[in-house]
Residue, then its C-alpha position, 0 to 999 in steps of 0.5 A: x247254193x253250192x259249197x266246196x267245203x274245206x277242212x280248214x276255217x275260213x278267214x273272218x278278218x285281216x290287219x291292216x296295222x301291225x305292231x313289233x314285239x320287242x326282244x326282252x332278255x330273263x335278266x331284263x324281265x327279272x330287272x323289272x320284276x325286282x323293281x315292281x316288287x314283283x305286282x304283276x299288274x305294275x309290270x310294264x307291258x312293253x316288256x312282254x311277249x304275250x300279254x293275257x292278264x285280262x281282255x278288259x279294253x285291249x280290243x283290236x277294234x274294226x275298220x267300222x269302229x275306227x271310221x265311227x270314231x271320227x263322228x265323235x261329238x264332244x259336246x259337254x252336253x247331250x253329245x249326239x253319241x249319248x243318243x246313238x249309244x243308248x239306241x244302241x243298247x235298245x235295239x241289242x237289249x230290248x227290241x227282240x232281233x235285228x228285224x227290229x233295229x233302228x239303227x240311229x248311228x246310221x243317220x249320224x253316218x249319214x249326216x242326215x240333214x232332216x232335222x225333223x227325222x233328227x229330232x222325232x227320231x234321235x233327240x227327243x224320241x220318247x221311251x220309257x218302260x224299259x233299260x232306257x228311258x228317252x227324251x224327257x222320261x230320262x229326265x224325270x226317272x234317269x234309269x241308264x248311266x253311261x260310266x267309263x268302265x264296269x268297275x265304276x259302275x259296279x262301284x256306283x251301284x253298291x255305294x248307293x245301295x249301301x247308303x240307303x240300306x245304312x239309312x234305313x237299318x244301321x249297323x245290319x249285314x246284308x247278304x248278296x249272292x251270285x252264281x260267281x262274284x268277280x273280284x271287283x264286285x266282291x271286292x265292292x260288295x265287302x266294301x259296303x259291309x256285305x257278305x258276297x256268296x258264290x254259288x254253284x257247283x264247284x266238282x262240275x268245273x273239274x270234270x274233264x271228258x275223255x279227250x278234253x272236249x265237250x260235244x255240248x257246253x254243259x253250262x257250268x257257270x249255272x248258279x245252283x238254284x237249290x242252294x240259292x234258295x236254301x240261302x235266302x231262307x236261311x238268311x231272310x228275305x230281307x236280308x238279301x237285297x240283291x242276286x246277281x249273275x255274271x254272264x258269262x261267269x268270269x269266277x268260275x272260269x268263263x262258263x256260260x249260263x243257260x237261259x233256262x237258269x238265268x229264267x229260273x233265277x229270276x223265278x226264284x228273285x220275284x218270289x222273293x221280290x229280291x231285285x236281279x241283277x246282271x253283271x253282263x261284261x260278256x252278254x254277247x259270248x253268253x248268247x253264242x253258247x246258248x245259241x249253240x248249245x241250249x234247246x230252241x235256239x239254234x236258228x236264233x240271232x245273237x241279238x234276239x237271245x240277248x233280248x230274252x236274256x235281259x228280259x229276266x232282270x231287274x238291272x245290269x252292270x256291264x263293261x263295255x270293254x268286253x262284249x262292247x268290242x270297245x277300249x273304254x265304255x260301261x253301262x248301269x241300268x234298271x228297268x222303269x218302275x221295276x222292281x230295283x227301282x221299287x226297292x230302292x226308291x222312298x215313297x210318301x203315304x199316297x205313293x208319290x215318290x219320295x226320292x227316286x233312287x234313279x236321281x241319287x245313282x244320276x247324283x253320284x254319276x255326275x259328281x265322279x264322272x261328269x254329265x250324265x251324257x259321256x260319264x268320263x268317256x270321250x264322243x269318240x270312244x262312245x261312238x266306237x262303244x256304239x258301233x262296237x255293240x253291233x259288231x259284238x252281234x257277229x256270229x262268225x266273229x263270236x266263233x272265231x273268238x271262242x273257237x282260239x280259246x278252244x284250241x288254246x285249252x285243247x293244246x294245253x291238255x293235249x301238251x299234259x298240262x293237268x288242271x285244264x279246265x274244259x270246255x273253254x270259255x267265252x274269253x279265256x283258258x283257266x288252270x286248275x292250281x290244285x290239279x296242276x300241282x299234283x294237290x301238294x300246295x297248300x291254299x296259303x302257299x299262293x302257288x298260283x300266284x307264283x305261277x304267274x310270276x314265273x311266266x312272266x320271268x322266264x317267258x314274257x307271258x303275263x297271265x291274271x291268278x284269280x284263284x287263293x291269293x285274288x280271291x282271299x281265299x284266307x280272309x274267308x269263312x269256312x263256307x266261302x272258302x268251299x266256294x274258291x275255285x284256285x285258277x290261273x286264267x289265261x285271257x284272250x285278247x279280242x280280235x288280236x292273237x293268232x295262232x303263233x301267239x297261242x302255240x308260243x303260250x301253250x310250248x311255255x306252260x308246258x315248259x313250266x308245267x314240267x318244271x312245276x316243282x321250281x315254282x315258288x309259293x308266295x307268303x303273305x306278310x303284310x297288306x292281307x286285308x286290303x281291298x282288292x289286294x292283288x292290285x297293290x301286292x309287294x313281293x320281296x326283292x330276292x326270287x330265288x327264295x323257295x317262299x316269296x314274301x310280302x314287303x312291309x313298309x318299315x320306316x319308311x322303307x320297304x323291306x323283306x323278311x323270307x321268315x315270319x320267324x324272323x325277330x326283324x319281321x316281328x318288329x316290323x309287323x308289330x310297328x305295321x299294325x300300329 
């Protein structure tokens, strides 16, 4: 076949829809700020220019998905969207490449009038064994829950095993660890009295090659294996009730793991007998840089890696709103009869089951979201989550997407910017805060934090700090804190930016970078434990300070104190903690 190749990449997509940024002036910015007490998450998105606080449901979904949408079934019960998407989830998961895909959703394209193929092949077709059971096998052992988003099913997940644990040993501390807890399942995790551990090689993540890129991806979000063995014995067994591996590993900067550790994790799990769980937000990114950089898959498609890697665990939660390619959706699974649903279930003498942990997650899925069939989601959205599955598949697109990450990373270390981590991830771009200034801000000075701040004031770039502050590097033991990487992540928005929105990014960090000794640390004051606790900070109403400071409501009112020292803080602490 011939080629007349180019030093340029070709285009994988165009736009069809277009949307304006408005002007927003500093003084606009600042007004906000001020009025938003200074949350970063609370600033309106109308007035910023680039917004990369997280590619979590900000999708620019396709022509596919869009047209998909208008199948919607909103039936209260059993719409025909639950079936497609569970189908879905089997062909991508389970059934080991695309020469082995039923693709459902196409007999709902077709409004396929067949109502015996409907029926055999949709409604009531049987599985069992796997993520998905079908037909009457999910009503006997519900094993798949359609939730609205991955926070949620994380939130589902760690309550029921929590009130199981509570139940059967009282008062004990379990232990969870994990190649990279994201802030959300850590922040779950804490919340059912475990202690979460991240465990991998934190100098690997800093090591930058000559010229800022990788022949290979090293894969530096590997759990350490070593370490997670010397854990497990050091705890007990039986005080570890799960393992988890983000994938790709959103902690520690959006780096892949391999299947040779994901293989070797599960090795480790069995011997123990520790259910295994994925959190898969990125499932489809992790499969493009094994199928890029690992041995033995090069001529593998995206899904027959996907197959192999969830052949490895017990379980998964999932944000469909990632590698969904999708605004809304989430997953929870366990395999049949595996090993979750063996640890988790309550048996009589004989063996029968006693209380199927599948019915209790079902229980609490429909209490909080509705039934189990659209779990809080709209027919529509489940069927643009279906599509957006398949197109999660697509190499050119898994190549463009990481590829501006790239070039975002690569501009950054070519503009001098230190702390860059490379190579990029799968979704975004990850500033060392500790490099970036020149090691000469504490870890209680929150200088990340204020980083983030000051691009949003000064150029209307909103980014997520996931480092010191968000991940509570204070509220941390000596040993967990070892385990904080202190980082700015910049995420990349699926199928959205172009090229002048990076450049624009990267001539403003630069800028900033510049004049890094003007950035202001942050000072917390009040609201240190509260969970999650970027989501809710305040920040004072002045940011010309050199220290910000938390607010703290102060009868009634919220006031601000630049000095812990300060005989007005004192009283208002004093009254806080009462």
């Amino acid at each position: 076949m011939k080629n007349y190749s180019l030093d340029v990449p070709a285009p994988v997509s165009l736009s069809y829809v277009t949307r304006n940024i408005p002007e927003v002036s500093v003084e606009q910015r600042e007004r906000a700020l001020k009025a938003t007490h200074y949350n970063e998450f609370a600033f309106p998105a109308g007035l910023l220019t680039v917004d990369m606080l997280s590619d979590s449901g900000t999708t620019s979904m396709t022509d596919v998905q869009w047209s998909a949408m208008f199948l919607g079934d909103e039936s209260y019960g059993r719409n025909k969207g639950y079936y497609v998407l569970l189908d879905a989830f089997r062909d991508i998961f389970e059934r080991g490449g695309e020469k082995n895909w039923k693709r459902s959703i196409d007999l709902v394209r077709t409004d396929c009038r067949d109502m015996d193929r409907m029926i055999d092949e949709l409604y009531l077709a049987e599985y069992e064994g796997g993520f998905f059971n079908g037909g009457a096998a999910q009503l006997e052992r519900p094993n798949a829950f359609i939730i609205q988003q991955g926070r949620a099913a994380e939130s589902v997940l760690m309550e029921i095993v929590r009130n199981v644990l509570a139940q059967r040993c009282p008062g004990k501390v379990f232990t969870i660890p994990s190649n990279g807890h994201f802030d959300t399942t850590e922040g779950n995790i804490k919340q059912m009295g475990s202690v979460p551990r991240n465990l991998y090689d934190r100098q690997l993540l800093f090591e930058v090659p000559e010229g800022g890129r990788y022949e290979k991806n090293p894969f530096k979000g590997n759990m350490d294996i070593e370490k997670l063995e010397q854990l497990i014995q050091a705890t007990g067994p039986e005080n570890v009730p799960l393992i988890f591996s983000c994938i790709t590993n959103n902690t520690v900067c959006g780096q892949a793991v391999s299947m040779a550790n994901l293989r070797e994790v599960s090795r480790i799990a069995r011997k123990y007998e520790i259910p295994y769980i994925y959190d898969a937000a990125r499932w489809a990114e992790n499969a493009y840089f094994i199928k890029m950089n690992e041995d033995g898959y090069a001529d593998k498609s995206i899904a027959e890696i996907a197959s192999e890697m969830f052949g490895y665990c017990d379980g998964f939660t999932m944000s469909a709103k990632k590698d969904g390619h999708s605004n809304m959706g989430g997953m929870l699974a366990f395999r049949d009869r595996g090993l979750f649903w063996k640890k988790f279930s309550e048996f009589n003498a004989d063996g029968s089951v006693k209380t199927d942990v599948g019915v209790l997650l079902k229980v609490k899925q429909i209490s909080c979201y509705g039934n189990d069939s659209y779990g809080g989601m709209s027919g529509r959205d489940i069927m643009a989550l279906t599509a957006g599955l398949y197109e999660s598949c697509n190499v050119s697109y898994l190549e463009h997407r990481i590829k501006q990450c790239e070039y975002l990373a690569e501009g950054f270390f070519k503009a001098g910017v230190k702390g860059v981590v490379l190579p990029a991830g799968g979704h975004g771009v990850y500033i060392n805060m500790d490099e970036f200034f020149d090691g000469r801000r504490s870890h209680e000075s929150f200088a990340g934090q204020g980083f983030s701040i000051e691009l949003i004031r000064r150029y209307g770039i909103r980014t997520a700090e996931l480092g010191d502050y968000s991940m509570e590097y204070d509220l941390k033991t000596p040993e967990q804190q070892a385990e904080v990487c202190n980082v700015v992540r910049f995420a990349v928005n699926r199928s959205q930016l172009s090229r002048e929105h990076l450049d624009y990014v990267i001539a403003a960090v630069k800028a900033l970078y510049e004049d890094r000794e003007s950035i202001p640390n942050v000072r917390i004051v009040a609201g240190r434990e509260l969970p999650m606790r970027h989501f809710h900070a305040f920040l004072p109403a002045s940011c010309t300070a050199p220290v910000f400071s938390y607010c703290i409501a102060y009868n009634g009112r919220i006031r601000a104190y630049k000095d812990p020292g300060d005989p007005l803080w004192k009283e208002a602490s004093l009254q806080h903690n009462q």
